[in-house]
N, CA, C and O atoms as a printed pandas DataFrame, in Angstrom:
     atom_number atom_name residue_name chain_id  residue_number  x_coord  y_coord  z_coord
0              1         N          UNK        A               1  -88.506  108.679  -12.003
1              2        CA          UNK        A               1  -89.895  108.265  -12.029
2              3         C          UNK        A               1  -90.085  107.284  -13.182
3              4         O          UNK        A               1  -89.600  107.585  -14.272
4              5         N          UNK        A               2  -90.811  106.029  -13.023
5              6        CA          UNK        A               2  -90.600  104.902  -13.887
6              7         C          UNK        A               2  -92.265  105.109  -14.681
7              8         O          UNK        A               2  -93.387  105.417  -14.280
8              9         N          UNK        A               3  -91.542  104.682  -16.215
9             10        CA          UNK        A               3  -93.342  105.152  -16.677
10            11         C          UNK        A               3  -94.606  103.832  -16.615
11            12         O          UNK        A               3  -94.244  102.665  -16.763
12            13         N          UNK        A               4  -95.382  104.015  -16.492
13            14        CA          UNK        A               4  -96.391  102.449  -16.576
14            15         C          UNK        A               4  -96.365  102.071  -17.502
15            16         O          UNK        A               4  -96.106  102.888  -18.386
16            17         N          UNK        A               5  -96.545  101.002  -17.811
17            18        CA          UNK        A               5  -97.074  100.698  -19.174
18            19         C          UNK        A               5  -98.255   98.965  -18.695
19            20         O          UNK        A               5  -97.786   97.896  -18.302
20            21         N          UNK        A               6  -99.306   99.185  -18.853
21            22        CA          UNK        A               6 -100.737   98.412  -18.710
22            23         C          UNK        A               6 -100.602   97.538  -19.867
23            24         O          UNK        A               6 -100.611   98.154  -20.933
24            25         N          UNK        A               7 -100.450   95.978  -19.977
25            26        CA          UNK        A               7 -100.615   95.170  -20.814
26            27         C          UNK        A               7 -102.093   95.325  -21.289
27            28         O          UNK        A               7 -103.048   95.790  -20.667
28            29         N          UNK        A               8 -102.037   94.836  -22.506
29            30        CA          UNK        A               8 -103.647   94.539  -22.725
30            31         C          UNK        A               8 -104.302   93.458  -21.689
31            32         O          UNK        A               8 -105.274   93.597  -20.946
32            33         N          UNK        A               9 -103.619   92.566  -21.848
33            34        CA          UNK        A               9 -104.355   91.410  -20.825
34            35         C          UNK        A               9 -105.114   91.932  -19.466
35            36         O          UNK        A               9 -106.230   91.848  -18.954
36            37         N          UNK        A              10 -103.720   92.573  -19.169
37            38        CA          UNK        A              10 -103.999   93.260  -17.520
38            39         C          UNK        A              10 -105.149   93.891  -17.680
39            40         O          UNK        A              10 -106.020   93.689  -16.833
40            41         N          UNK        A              11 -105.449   94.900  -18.923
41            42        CA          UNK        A              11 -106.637   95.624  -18.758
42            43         C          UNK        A              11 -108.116   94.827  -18.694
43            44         O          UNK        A              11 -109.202   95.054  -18.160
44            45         N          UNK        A              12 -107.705   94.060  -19.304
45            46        CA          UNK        A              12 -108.619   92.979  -20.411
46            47         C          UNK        A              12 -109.501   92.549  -18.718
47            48         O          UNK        A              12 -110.610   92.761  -18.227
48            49         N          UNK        A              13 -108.072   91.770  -18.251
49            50        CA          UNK        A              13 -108.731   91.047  -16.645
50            51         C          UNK        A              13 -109.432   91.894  -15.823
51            52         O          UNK        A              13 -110.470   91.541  -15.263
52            53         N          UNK        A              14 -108.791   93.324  -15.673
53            54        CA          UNK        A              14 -109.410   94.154  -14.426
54            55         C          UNK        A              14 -110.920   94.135  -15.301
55            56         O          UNK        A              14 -111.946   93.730  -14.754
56            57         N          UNK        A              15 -110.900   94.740  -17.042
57            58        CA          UNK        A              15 -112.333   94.674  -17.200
58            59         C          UNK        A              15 -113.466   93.618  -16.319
59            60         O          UNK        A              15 -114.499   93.833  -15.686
60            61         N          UNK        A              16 -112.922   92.781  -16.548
61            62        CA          UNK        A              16 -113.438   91.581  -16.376
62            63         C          UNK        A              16 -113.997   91.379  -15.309
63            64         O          UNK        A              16 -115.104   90.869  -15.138
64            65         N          UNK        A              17 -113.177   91.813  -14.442
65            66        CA          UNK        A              17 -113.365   91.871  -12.718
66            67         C          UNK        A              17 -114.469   93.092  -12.574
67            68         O          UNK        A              17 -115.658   92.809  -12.427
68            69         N          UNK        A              18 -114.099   94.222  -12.615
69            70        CA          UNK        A              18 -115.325   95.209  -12.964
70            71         C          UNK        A              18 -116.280   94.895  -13.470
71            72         O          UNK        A              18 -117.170   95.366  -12.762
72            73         N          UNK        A              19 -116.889   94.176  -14.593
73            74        CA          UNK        A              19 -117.969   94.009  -15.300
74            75         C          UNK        A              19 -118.953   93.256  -14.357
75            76         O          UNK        A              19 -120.163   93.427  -14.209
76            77         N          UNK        A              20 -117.820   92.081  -13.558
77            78        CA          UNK        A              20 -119.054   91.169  -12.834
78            79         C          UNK        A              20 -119.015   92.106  -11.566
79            80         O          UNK        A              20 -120.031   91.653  -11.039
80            81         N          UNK        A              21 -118.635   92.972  -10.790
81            82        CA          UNK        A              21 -118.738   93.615   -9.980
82            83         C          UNK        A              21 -120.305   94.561  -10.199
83            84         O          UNK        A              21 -121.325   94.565   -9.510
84            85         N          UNK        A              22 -119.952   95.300  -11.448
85            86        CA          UNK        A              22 -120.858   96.175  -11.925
86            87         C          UNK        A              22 -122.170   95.471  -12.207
87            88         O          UNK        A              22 -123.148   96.206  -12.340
88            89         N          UNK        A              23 -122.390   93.829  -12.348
89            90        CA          UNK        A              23 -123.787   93.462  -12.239
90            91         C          UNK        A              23 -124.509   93.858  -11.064
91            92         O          UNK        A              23 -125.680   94.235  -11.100
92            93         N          UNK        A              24 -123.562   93.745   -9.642
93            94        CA          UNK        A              24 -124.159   93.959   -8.498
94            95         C          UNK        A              24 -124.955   95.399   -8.617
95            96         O          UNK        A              24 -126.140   95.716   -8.715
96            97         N          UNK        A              25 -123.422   96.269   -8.544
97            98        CA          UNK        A              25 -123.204   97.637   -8.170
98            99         C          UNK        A              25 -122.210   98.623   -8.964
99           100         O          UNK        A              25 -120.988   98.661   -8.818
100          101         N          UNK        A              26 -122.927   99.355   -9.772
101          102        CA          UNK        A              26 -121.995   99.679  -11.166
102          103         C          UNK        A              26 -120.867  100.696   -9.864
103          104         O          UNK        A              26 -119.642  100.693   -9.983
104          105         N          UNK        A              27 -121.322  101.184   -9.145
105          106        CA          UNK        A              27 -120.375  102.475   -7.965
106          107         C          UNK        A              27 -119.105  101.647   -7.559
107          108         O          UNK        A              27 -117.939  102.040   -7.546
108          109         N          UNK        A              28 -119.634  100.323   -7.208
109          110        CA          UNK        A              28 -118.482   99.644   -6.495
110          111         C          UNK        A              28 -117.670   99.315   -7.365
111          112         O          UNK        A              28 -116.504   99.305   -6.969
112          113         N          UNK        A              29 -117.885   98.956   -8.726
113          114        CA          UNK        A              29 -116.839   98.421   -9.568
114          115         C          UNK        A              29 -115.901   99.937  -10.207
115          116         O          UNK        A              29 -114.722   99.876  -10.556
116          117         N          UNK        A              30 -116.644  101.063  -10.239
117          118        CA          UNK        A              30 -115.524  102.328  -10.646
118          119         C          UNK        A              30 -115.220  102.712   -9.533
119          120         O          UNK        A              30 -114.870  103.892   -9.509
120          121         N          UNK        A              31 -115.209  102.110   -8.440
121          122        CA          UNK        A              31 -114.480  102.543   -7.188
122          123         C          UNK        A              31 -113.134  101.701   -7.143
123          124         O          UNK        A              31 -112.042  102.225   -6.922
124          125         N          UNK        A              32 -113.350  100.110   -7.416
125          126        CA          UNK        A              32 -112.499   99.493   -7.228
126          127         C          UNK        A              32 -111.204   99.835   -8.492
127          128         O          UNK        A              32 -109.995   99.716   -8.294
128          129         N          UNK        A              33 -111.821  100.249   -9.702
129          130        CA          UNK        A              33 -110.928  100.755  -10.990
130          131         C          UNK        A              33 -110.183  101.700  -10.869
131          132         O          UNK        A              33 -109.110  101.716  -11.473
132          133         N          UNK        A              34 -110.652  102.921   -9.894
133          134        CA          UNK        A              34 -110.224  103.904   -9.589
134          135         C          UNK        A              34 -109.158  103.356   -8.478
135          136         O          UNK        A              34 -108.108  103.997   -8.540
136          137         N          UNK        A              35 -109.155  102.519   -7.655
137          138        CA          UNK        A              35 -108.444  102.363   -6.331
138          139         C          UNK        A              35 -107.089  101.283   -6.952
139          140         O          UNK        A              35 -105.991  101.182   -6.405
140          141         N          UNK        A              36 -107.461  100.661   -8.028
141          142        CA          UNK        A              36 -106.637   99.930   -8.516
142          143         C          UNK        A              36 -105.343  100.798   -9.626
143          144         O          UNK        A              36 -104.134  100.616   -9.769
144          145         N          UNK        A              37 -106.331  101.772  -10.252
145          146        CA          UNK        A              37 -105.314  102.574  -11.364
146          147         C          UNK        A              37 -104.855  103.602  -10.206
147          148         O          UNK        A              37 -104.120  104.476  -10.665
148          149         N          UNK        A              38 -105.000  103.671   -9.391
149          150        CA          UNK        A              38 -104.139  104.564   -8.225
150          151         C          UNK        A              38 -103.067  103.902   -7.476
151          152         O          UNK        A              38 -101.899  104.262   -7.332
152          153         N          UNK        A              39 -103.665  102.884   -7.031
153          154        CA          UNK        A              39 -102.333  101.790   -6.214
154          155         C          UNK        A              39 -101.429  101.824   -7.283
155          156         O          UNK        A              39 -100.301  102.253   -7.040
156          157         N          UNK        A              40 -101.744  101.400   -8.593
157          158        CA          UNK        A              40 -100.658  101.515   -9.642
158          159         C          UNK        A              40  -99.468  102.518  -10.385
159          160         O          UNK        A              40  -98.425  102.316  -11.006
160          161         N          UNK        A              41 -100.381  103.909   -9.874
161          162        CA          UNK        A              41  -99.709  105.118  -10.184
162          163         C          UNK        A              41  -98.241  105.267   -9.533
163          164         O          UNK        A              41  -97.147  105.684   -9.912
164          165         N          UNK        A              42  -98.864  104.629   -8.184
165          166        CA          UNK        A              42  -97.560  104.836   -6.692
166          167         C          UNK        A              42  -96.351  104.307   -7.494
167          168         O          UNK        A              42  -95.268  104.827   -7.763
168          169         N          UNK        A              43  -96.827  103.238   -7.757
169          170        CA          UNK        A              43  -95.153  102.104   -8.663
170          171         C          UNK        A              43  -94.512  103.254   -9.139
171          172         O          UNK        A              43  -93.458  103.486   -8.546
172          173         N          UNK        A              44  -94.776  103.954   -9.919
173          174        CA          UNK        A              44  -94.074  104.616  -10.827
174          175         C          UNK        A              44  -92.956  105.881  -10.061
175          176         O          UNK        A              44  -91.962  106.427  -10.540
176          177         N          UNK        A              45  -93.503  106.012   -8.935
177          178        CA          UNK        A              45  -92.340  106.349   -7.931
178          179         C          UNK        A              45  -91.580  105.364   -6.999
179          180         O          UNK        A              45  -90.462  105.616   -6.549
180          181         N          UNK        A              46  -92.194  104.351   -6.773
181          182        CA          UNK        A              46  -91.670  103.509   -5.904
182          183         C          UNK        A              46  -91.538  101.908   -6.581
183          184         O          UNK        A              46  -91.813  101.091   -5.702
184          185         N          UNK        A              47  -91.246  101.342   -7.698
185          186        CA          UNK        A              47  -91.617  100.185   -8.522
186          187         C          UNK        A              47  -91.093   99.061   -7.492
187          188         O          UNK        A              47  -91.516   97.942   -7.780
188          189         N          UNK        A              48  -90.095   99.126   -6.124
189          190        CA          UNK        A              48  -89.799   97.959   -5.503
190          191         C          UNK        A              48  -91.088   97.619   -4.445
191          192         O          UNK        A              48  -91.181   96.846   -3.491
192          193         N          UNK        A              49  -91.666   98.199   -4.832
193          194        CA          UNK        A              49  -92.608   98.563   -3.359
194          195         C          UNK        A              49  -93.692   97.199   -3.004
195          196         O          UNK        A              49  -93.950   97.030   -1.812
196          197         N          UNK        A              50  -94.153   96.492   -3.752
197          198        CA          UNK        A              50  -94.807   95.671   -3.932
198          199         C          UNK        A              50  -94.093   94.143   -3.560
199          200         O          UNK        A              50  -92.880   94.028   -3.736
200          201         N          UNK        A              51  -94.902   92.961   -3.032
201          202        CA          UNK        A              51  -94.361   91.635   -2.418
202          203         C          UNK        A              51  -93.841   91.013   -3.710
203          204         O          UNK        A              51  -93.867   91.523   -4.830
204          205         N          UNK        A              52  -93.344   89.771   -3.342
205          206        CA          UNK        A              52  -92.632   89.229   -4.073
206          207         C          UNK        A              52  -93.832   88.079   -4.054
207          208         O          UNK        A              52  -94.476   87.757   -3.056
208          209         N          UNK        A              53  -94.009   87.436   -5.639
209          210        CA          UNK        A              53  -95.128   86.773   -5.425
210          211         C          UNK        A              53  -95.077   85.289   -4.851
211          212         O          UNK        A              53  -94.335   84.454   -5.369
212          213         N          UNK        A              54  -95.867   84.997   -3.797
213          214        CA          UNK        A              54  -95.764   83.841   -3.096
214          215         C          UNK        A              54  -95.345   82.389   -3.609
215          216         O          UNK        A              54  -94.537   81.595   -3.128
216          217         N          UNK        A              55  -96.254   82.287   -4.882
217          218        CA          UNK        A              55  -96.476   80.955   -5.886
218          219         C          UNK        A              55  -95.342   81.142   -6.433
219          220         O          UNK        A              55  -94.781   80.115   -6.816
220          221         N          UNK        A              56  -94.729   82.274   -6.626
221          222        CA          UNK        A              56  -93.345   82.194   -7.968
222          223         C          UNK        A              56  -92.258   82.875   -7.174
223          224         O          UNK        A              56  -91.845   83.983   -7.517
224          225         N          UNK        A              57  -91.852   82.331   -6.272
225          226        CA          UNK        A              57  -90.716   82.638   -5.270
226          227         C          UNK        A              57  -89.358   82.844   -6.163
227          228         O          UNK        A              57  -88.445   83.373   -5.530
228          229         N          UNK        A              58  -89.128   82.581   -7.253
229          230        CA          UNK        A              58  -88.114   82.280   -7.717
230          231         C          UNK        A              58  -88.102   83.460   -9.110
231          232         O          UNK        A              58  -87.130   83.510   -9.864
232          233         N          UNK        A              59  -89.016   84.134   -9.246
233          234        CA          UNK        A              59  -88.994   84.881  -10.510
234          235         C          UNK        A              59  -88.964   86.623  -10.124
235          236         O          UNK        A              59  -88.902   87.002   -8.954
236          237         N          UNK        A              60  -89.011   87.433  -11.114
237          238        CA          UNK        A              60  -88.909   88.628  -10.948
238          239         C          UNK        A              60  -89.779   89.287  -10.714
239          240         O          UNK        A              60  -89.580   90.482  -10.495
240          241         N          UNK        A              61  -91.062   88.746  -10.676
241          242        CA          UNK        A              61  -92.417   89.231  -10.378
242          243         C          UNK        A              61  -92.993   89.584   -8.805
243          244         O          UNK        A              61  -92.956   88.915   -7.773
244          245         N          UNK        A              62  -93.427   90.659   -9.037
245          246        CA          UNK        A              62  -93.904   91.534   -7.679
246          247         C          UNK        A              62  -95.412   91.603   -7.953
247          248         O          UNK        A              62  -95.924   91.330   -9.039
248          249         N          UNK        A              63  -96.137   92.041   -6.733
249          250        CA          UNK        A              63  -97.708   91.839   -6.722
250          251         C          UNK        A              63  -97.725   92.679   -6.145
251          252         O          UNK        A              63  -96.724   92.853   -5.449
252          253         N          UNK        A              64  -98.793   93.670   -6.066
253          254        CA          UNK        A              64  -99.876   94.831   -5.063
254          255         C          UNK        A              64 -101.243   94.171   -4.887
255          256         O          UNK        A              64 -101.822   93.609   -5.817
256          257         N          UNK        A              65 -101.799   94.281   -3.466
257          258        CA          UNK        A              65 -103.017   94.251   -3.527
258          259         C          UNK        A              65 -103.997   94.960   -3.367
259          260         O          UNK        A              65 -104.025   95.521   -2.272
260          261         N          UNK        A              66 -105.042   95.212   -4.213
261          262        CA          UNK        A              66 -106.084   96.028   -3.810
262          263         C          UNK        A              66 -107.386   95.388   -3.759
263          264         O          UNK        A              66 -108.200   95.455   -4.680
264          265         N          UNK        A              67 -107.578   94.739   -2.619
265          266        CA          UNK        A              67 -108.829   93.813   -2.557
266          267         C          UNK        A              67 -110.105   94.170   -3.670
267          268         O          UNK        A              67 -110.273   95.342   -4.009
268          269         N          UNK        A              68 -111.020   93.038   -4.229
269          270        CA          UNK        A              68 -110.128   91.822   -4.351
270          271         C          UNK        A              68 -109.322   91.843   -5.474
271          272         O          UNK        A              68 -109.696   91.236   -6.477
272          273         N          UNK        A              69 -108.550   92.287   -5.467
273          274        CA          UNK        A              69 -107.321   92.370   -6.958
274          275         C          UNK        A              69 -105.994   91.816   -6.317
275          276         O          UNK        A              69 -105.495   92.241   -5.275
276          277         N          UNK        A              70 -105.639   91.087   -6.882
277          278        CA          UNK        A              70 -104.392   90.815   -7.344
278          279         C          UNK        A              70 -103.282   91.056   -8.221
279          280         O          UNK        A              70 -102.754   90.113   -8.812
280          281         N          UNK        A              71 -102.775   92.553   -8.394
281          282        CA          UNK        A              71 -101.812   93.057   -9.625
282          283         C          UNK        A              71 -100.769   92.829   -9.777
283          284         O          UNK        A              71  -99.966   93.193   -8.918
284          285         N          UNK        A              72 -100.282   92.061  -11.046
285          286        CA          UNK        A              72  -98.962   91.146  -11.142
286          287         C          UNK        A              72  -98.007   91.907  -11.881
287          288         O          UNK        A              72  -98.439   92.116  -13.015
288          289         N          UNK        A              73  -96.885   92.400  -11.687
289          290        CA          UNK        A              73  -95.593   93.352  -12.736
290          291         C          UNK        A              73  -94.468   92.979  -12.811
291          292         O          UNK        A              73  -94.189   91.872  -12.352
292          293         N          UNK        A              74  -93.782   93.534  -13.224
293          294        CA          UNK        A              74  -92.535   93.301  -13.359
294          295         C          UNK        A              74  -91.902   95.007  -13.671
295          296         O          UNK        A              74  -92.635   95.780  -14.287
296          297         N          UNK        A              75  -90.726   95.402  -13.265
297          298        CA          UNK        A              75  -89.993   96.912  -13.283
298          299         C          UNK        A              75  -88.260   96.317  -14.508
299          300         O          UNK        A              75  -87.713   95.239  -14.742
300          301         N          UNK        A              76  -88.075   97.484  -14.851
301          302        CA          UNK        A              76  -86.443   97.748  -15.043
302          303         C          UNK        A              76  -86.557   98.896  -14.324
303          304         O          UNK        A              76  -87.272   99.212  -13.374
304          305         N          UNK        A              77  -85.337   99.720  -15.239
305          306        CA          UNK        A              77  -85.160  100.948  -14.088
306          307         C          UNK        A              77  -86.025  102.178  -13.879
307          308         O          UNK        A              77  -86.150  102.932  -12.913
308          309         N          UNK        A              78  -86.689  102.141  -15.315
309          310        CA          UNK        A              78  -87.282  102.834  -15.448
310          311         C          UNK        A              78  -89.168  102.672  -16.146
311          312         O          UNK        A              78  -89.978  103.572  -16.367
312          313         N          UNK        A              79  -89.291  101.334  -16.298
313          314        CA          UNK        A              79  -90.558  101.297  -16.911
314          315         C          UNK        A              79  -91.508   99.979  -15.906
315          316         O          UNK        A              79  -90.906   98.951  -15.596
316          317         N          UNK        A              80  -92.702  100.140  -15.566
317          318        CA          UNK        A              80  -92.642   99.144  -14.991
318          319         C          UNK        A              80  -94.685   98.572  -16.017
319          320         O          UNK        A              80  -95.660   99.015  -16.624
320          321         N          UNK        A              81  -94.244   97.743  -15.640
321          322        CA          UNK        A              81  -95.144   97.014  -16.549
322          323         C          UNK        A              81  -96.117   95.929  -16.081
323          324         O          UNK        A              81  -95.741   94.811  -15.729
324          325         N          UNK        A              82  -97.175   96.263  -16.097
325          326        CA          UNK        A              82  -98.335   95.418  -15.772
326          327         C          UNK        A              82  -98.971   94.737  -16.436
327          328         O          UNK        A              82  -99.819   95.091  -17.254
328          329         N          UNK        A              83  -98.546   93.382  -16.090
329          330        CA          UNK        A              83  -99.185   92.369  -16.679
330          331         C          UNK        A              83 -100.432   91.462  -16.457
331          332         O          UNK        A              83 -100.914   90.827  -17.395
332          333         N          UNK        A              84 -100.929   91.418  -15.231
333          334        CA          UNK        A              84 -102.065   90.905  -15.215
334          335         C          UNK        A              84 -102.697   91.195  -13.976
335          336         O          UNK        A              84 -102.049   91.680  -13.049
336          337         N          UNK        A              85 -103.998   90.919  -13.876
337          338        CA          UNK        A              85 -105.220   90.849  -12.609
338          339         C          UNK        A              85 -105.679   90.337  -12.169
339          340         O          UNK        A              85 -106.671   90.437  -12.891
340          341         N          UNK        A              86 -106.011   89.607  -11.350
341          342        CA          UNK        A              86 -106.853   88.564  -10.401
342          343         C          UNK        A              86 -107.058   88.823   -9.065
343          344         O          UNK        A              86 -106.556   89.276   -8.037
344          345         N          UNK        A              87 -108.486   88.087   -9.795
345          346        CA          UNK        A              87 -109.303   88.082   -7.995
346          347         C          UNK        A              87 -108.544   86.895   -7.225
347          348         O          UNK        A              87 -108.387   85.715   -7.539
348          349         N          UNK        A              88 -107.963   87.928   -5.651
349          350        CA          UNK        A              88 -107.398   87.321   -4.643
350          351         C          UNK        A              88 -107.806   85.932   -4.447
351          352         O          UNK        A              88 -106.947   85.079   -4.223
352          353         N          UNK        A              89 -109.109   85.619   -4.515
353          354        CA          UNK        A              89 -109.452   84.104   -4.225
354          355         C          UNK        A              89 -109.006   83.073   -4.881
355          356         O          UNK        A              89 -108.695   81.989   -4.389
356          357         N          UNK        A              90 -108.951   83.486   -6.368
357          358        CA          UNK        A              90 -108.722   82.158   -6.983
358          359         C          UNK        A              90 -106.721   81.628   -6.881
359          360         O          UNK        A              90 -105.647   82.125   -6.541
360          361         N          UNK        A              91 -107.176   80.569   -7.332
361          362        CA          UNK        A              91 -105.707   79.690   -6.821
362          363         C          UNK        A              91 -104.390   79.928   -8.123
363          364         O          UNK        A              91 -104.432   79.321   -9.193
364          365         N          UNK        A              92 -103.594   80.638   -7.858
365          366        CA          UNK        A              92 -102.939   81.093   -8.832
366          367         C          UNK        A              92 -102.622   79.282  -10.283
367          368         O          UNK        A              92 -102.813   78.830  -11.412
368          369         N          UNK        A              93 -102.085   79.078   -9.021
369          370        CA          UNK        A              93 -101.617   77.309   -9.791
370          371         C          UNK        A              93 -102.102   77.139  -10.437
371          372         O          UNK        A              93 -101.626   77.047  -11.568
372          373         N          UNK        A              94 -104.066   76.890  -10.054
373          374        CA          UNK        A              94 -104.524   76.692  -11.238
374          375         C          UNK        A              94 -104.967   77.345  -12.336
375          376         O          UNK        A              94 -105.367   76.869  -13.399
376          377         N          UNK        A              95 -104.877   78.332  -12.041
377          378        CA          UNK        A              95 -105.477   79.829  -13.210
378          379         C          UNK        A              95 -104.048   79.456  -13.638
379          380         O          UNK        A              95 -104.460   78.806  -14.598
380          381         N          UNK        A              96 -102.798   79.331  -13.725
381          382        CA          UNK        A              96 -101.748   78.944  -14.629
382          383         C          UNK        A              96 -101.756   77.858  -15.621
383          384         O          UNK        A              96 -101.105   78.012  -16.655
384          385         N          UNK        A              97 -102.174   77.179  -15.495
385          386        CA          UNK        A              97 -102.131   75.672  -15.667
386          387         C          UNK        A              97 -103.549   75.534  -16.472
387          388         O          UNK        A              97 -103.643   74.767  -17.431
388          389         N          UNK        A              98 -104.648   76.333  -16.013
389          390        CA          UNK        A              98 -105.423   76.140  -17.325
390          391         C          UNK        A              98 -105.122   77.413  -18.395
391          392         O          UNK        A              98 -105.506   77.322  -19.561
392          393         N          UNK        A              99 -104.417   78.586  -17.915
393          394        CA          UNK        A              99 -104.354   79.371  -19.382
394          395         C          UNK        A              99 -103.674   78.324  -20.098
395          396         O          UNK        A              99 -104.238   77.645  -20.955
396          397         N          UNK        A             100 -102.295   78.162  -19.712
397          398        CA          UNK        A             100 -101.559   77.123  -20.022
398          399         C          UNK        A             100 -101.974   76.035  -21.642
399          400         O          UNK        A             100 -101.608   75.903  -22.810
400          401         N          UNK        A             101 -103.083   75.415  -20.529
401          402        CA          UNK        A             101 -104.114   74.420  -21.554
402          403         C          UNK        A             101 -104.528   75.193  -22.763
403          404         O          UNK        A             101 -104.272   74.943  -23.941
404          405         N          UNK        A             102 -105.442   76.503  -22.085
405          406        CA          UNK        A             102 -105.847   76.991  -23.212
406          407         C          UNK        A             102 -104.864   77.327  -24.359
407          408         O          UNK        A             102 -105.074   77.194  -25.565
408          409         N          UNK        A             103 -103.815   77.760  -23.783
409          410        CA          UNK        A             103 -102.902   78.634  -25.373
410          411         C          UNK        A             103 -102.172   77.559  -26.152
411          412         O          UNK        A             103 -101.534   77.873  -27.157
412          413         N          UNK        A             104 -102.249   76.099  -25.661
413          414        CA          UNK        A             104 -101.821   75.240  -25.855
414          415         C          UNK        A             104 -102.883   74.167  -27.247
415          416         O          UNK        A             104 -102.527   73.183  -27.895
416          417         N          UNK        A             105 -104.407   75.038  -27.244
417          418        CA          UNK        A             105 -105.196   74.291  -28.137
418          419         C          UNK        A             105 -105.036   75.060  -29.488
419          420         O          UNK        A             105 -105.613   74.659  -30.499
């Protein structure tokens, strides 16, 4: 059984995603937190289980989805590690390319 380990970022983003959810409908956004820290639990028995991510065909990174989330990781044998969150809609490329910019000022 592989243990989680939740980046800050990752948390940082799902906040993020929740918060504007919770303007609508505070229920829907601890529904989606709850459905997301559960899809995530599974990894830890199963860490191959998740796609290989579309945009980064070439790297070690796997994705789960839990609409609208996008959860990005990476496994060894035993730890698997979550690194970030995004809403399904936006365009990975460019959410790369401007963090990118940003860590770059």
């Amino acid at each position: 059984m592989a243990e989680i380990i939740w980046t800050e970022p990752a948390l940082n983003d799902l906040e993020e995603i929740a918060n504007y959810i919770a303007l609508d409908k505070i229920s829907a956004a601890q529904r989606l937190v709850r459905k997301v820290f559960d899809r995530v639990d599974l990894l830890s028995q199963s860490p191959n289980s998740g796609r290989n991510v579309p945009e980064l065909s070439r790297s070690r990174y796997k994705e789960v989805i839990v609409g609208p989330c996008r959860i990005f990781y990476r496994f060894s044998i035993d730890t698997v590690y979550i690194l970030h969150v995004m809403r399904v809609e936006r365009e990975m490329r460019k959410y790369l390319l401007r963090d990118r910019d940003l860590k770059g000022r």
